[in-house]
N, C-alpha and C positions, 0 to 999 in steps of 0.2 A: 487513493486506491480505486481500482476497476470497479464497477456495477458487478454485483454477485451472482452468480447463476443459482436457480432455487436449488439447486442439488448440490451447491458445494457447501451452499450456507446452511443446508440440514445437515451433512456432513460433518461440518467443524463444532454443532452442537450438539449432536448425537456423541461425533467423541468425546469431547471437554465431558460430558454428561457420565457415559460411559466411566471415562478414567479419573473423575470428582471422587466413583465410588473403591476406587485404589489406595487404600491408605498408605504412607509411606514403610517402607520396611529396605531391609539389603534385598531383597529378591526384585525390587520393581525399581520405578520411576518418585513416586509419594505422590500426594497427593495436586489432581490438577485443577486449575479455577474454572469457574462455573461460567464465566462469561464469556462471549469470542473475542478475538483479539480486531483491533481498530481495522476497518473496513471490510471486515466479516461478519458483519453484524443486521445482514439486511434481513427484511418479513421472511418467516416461515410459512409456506404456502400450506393452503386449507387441506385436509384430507384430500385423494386417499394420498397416500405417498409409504413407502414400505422399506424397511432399514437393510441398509447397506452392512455385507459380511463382511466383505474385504477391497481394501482400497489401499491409493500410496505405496504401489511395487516400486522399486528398484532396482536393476540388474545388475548384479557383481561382474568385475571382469572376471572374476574366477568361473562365473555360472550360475551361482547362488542366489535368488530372487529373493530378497525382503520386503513384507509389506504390513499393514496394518490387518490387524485383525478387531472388528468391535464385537466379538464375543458373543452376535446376534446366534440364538439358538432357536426364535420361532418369529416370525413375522408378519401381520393383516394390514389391512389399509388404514387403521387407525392407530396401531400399536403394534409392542416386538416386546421378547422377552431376551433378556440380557444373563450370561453366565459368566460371572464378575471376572474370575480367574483365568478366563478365555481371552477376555482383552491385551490387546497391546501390539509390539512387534515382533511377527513371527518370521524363520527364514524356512524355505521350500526350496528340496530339488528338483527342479522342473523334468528330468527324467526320468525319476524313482516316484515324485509326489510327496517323500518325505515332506511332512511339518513339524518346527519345533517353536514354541515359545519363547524368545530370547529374551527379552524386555517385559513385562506388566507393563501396562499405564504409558508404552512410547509407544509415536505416532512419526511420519513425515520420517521415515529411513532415509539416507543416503549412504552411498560408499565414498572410500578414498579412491585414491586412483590404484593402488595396487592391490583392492578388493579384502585389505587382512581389516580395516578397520569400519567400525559403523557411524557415521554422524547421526543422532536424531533427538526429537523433540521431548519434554515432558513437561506438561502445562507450556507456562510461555520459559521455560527453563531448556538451555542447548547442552544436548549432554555427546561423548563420546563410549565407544565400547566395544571389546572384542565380536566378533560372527557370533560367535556362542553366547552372546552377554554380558559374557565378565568382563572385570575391569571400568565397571562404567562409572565416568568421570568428567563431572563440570566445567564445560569452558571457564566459565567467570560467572563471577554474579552481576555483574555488569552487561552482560549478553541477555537481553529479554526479549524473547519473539517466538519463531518455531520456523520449522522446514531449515534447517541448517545444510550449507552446499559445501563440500572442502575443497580446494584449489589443489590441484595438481600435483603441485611437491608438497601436501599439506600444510604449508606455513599459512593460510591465509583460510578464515570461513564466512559464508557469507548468509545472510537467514533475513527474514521476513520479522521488520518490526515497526512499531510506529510512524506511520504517515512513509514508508518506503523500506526499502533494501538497508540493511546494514552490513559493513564488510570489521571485522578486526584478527587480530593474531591468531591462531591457535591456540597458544600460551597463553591466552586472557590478559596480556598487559601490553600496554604503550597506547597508540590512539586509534578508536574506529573510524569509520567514515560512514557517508550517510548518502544515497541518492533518491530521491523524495520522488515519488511517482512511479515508484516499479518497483515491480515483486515478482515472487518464484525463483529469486537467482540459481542457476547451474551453471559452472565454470566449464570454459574450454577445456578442452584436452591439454593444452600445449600454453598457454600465454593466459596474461592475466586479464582476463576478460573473462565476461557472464553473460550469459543470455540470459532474458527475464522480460515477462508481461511489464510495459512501459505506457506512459501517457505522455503527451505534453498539451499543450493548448490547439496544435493543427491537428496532431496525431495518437492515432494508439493501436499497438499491436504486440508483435513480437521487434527485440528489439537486441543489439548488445551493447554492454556499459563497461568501461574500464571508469574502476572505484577508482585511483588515482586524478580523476580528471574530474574536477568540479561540475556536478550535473551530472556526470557522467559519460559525457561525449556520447549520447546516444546515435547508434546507427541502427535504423531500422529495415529491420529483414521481411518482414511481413506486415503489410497493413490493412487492418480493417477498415471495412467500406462506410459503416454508418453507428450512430451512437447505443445500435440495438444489437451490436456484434462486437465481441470481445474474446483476446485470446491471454492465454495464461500455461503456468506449468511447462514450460520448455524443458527439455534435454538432449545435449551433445551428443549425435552416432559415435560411436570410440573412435574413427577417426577426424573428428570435430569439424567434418564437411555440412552436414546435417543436422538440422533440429527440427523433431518431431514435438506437439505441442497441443496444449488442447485448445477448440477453438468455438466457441458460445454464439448461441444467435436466441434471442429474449423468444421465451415461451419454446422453443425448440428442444431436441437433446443435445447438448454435448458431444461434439467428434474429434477423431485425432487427427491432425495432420501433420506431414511433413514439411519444411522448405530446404532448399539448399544456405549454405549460409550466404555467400553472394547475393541470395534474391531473385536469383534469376528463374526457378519454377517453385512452385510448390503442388502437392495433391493430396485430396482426402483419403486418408485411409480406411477409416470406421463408418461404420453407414446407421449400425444399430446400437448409436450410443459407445462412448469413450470420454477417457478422462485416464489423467496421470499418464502419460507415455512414457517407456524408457528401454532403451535402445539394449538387446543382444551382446554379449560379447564382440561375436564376429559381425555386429551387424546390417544381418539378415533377417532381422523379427522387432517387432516392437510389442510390450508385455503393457497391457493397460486396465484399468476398473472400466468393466460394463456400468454404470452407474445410471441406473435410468428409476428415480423413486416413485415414477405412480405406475410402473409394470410390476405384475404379481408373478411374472416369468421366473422359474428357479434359475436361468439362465444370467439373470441382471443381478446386478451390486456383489459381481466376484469378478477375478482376474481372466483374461482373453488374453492371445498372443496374434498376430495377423504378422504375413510376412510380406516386407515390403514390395518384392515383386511380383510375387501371385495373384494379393489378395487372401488368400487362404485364410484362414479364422480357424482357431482351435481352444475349447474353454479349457483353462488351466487349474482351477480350484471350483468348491462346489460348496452350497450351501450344505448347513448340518443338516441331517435329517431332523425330523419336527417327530 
């Protein structure tokens, strides 16, 4: 796995932290483990650093944005206060602002491709479930990991698990596959291919894998220049020209970029901090977490939209009042 950026890896233990205190029931996810999952696990940097509200959008093709909510209700440079029943996944209508609570205790949303279903996490368990929440239902017990991707005609999911990418059925039965050295998989639009942060021994960057092919047959679309820059978290424009992405440089913030899939340009999009990118319906926007942990800005660690050709920046959720 990648070197961690300090802000993803306070992220993935602030929520395990957060959704530990979910006890199981019908309304949530049950209870998640306390530990981060393998190569999430790097030093939590010293004070100040300040908890993230909201992170892990996803954009429906219907329009519908789901993302993580960690239930942060007050926040200083050493500490945050948490309201237990706030956590989880929530979906927002970006026009109205409507929020609702769909999931307790789930993290890492994604959609299908026809925007009715929701793939997401809870602890390292992959679950399924209607926009509204219900219905939610277990791949397998044999699927352990998080951030679950579904393939196109949903027959195939693919999620983030020990030492790499795991892909298997949607049914939960017959055989997974495994490509070791890449993570964040999100599936093309159209064919059986993923995009997903990747390594090998020359390279690392952004990259795509078809699971059928031993290793992966990695082609890489993006690559980073030196061992202190990393990129991760890809996702497909809808029509699967594009992959916007986030892209790390050690001690720096976090920014989104673009590339085409070819390779042939890429450009930064976010100047003042980005993370989790995902593409518009028609897109024209990309919806991402400001995630920036040692700014005390009420502006950081909520959802932002920028639109590809402007530039333009618009915040799209807001911390709770304190």
């Amino acid at each position: 796995m990648p070197i961690v950026a300090e802000s993803r890896t306070l992220r993935l233990v602030v929520s395990l932290l957060i959704s530990a205190a979910l006890l199981g029931g019908a309304s949530g996810c049950g209870t998640w483990p306390t530990e981060p999952v393998d190569g999430h696990d790097g030093p939590v940097p010293p004070p100040p650093y300040y908890a993230t509200t909201h992170e892990c959008p996803a954009w429906s093709p219907l329009g519908t944005i789901a993302y993580r909510d960690n239930g942060v209700v007050w926040t200083d440079s050493t500490d945050w206060y948490v309201e237990w029943d706030l956590a989880g996944v929530w979906t927002l209508d970006p026009t109205s602002g409507a929020a609702h609570l769909v999931v307790p205790g789930g993290d890492f949303p994604s959609w299908s491709a026809d925007g009715l279903q929701l793939a997401l996490s809870c602890g390292f368990s992959l679950y399924t479930a209607l926009p509204d929440g219900s219905g939610l239902e277990l791949f397998s017990d044999a699927y352990v990991g998080y951030a679950p991707s579904l393939s196109f005609d949903g027959s195939l999911v693919a999620w983030n698990g020990d030492y790499g990418t795991w892909v298997g059925g949607t049914s939960g039965v017959g055989s997974t596959y495994q490509i070791r050295e890449t993570w964040d998989p999100d599936w093309q639009p159209e064919e059986y291919l993923f995009a997903c942060g990747a390594r090998t021994d020359e390279t690392r960057g952004i990259a795509e894998a078809n699971p059928f092919v031993q290793g992966g047959a990695l082609r890489f679309v993006f690559v980073t220049v030196d061992d202190r820059t990393w990129a991760d978290e890809p996702d497909y424009s809808p029509d699967g020209e594009y992959i916007a992405f986030t892209l790390h440089r050690l001690e720096e913030r976090p920014q989104v970029w673009f590339v085409a899939r070819d390779g042939s340009f890429s450009r930064q999009l976010t100047w003042d901090g980005g993370e989790s990118p995902s593409w518009s319906p028609d897109g024209t926007k990309v919806v991402y977490a400001r995630e920036v942990w040692r700014s005390p800005d009420p502006s950081d660690g909520v959802l932002w939209t920028v639109d590809i050709k402007t530039g333009e920046q618009a915040q799209l959720t807001y911390r709770r009042e304190e």
